[in-house]
C-alpha positions as CSV (number, residue, x, y, z in Angstrom):
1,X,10.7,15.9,-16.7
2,X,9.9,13.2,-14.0
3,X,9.6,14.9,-10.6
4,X,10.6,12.8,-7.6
5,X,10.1,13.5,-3.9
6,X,13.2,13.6,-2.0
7,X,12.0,11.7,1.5
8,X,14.4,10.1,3.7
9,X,13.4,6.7,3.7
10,X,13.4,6.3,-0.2
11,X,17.0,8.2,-0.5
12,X,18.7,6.6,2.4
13,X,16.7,3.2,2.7
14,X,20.0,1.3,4.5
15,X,19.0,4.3,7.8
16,X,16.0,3.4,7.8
17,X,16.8,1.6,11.2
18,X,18.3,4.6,12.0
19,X,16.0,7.3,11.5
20,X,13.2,4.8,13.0
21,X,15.1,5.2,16.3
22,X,16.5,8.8,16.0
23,X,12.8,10.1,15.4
24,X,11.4,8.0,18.6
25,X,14.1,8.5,20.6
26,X,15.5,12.7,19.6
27,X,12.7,15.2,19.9
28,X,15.9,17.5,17.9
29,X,16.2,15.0,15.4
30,X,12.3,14.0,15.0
31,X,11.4,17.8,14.5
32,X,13.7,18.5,11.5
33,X,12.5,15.5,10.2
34,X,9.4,17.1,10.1
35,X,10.5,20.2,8.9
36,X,12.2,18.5,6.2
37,X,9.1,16.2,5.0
38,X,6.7,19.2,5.0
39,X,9.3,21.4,2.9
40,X,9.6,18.4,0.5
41,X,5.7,17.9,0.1
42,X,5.5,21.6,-0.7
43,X,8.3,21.7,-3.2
44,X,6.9,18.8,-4.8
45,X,3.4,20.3,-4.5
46,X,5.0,23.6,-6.2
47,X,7.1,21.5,-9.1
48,X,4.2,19.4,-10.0
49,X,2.2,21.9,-10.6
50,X,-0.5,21.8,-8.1
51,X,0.6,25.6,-6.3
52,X,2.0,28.4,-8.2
53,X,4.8,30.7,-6.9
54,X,7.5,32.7,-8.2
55,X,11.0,30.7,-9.2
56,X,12.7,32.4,-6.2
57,X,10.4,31.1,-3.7
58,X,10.8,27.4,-5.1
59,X,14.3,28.2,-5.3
60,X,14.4,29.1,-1.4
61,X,12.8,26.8,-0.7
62,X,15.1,23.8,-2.4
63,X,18.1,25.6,-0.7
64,X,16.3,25.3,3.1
65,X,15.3,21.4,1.9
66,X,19.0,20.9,0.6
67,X,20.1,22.4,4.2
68,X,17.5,20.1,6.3
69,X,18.3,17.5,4.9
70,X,22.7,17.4,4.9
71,X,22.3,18.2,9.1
72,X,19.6,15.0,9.0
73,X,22.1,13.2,6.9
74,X,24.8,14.2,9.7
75,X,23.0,13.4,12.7
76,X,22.2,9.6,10.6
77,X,26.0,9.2,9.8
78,X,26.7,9.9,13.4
79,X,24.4,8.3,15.0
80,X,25.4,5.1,12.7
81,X,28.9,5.7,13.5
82,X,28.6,5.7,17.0
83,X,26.5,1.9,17.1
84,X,28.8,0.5,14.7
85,X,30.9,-2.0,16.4
């Protein structure tokens, strides 16, 4: 199984414009970012093998990574909707 690391840049690469300006210029938007990023570095930390826990954890985990990352995805769609001309 290949493991792959869900960051922002790499799944939405055409926001990368976008999240570049939402993290400099939304303190909101720059500290789920965060949030999200460290949750994905642990998750990946956990899949790969590196930390052990028990399947629920990693599983709670995912779920909060999965629910960072749709209101990031939301602010980005928003934020792009609103500069489109």
């Amino acid at each position: 199984m290949s493991l792959q690391k869900h960051d922002l840049l790499h799944e939405l690469p055409e926001s990368r414009e976008a999240i570049h300006l939402l993290k400099t210029n939304s303190s909101h938007f720059a500290k789920l970012f965060d949030e999200y990023h460290e949750l994905d570095h642990s998750v990946h930390r956990i899949e790969s093998g590196s930390e052990n826990t028990s399947d629920e954890y990693l599983e709670e985990q995912k779920k909060k990574r999965l629910f960072l990352k749709d209101q990031l995805y939301s602010m980005i769609r928003e934020y792009e909707a609103s500069t489109a001309s």
